[in-house]
Structures are given as structure tokens and as C-alpha cells.
C-alpha positions, 0 to 999 in steps of 0.5 A, spaced: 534 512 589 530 505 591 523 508 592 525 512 584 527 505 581 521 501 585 516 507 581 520 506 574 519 498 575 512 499 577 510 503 571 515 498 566 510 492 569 504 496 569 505 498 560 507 491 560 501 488 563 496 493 559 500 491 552 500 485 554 491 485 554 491 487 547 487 483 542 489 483 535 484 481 530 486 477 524 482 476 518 483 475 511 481 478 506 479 476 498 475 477 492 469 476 497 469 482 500 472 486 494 480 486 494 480 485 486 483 479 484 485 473 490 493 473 487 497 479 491 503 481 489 504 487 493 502 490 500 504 497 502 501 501 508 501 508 505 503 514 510 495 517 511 493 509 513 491 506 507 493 499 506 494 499 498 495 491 494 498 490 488 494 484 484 493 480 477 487 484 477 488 492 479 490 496 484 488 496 490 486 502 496 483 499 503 480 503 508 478 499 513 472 497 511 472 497 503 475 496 497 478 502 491 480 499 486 485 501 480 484 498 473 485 500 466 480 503 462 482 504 455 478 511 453 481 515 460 489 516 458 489 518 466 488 511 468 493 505 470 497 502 464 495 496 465 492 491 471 496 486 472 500 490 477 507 488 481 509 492 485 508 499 489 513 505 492 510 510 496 515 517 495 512 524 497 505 523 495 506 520 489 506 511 488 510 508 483 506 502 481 510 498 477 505 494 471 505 488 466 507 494 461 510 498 465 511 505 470 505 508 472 506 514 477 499 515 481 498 522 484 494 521 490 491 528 490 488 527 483 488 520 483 491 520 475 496 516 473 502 519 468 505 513 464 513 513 465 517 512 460 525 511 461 529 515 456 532 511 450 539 510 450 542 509 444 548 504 445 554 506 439 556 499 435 
């Protein structure tokens, strides 16, 4: 049992000691190196990698290397509302993308946008 312990501490130390060499690397990233706009609203790490930033001026898409930058363009009804974009959730292969003037759905296996409108309800006086 002791010769099983030694084993088990042996290979926590040498993990520990492996983890501990790794180096991380920090850098920032800004309008210079092509994010959108320098005001970050929102972060989120989608499920297949990508880093998506919610900005003053867009929405952006991070691969690692460069940027794929969302904004309105007012002759595609398919593109996002507006660029001022708040926030961002991602559910199944959708990212609700909450704007200046409202509720985007993008779907990221057309990159096209739905603009949500929530149902009126009419409050009786």
C-alpha cells in the first residue's frame, strides 16, 4: 500500500511540477490589431474557440489571428440591427446579440441575423 501511495504522490508532484513550467502569454488587443472599436462591452468564448466581443462599434469574431467584424449595413436586412452591441449569449448554434435597437439572433451556420421582436401585449386600462 505504501509503495501505491509513493506512485500516486509521484505522479501528483510530477503533474504539479509540469503545470507549473507552463507560460501564459498576455497581450492586449485593440483597434490596432483590428477589434472594432477600443470600448468592450462584452466577452464570450463560443463553443468551437472563438473569442466574440461585443463593442461600440460591432460585433466582433476572434480566431486567434484576426478579427470578423459584424456591423449594420442598411441595404442587407440579414445583417445586425445596430453596431452598438451590449451583450452576447450563446445557445445550440445560435448567439442572442443584444444591440442599441434590440434583439439580434445570429446563426452561425449562415452568418445572418433575425431581428427579434417581442410580442405586444396590450395592458387592459
Amino acid at each position: 500500500m505504501k509503495g501505491i501511495a509513493a506512485l500516486a504522490l509521484y505522479f501528483i508532484l510530477l503533474t504539479q511540477a509540469t503545470y507549473a513550467q507552463q507560460t501564459h502569454r498576455f497581450f492586449h488587443l485593440t483597434s490596432t490589431e483590428g477589434l472594432s472599436h477600443d470600448h468592450v462591452n462584452a466577452i464570450v468564448k463560443g463553443s468551437r474557440g472563438f473569442i466574440w466581443i461585443a463593442t461600440d462599434d460591432g460585433l466582433n469574431r476572434y480566431d486567434g489571428y484576426q478579427f470578423n467584424v459584424y456591423r449594420h449595413d442598411r441595404d442587407d436586412p440579414k445583417s445586425i440591427r445596430d453596431n452598438l452591441v451590449f451583450d452576447i449569449v450563446e445557445e445550440n448554434d445560435q448567439f442572442w446579440i443584444g444591440t442599441g435597437s434590440g434583439l439580434d439572433i445570429l446563426d452561425r451556420l449562415t452568418d445572418h441575423f433575425t431581428h427579434y421582436s417581442p410580442p405586444i401585449v396590450k395592458l387592459a386600462v
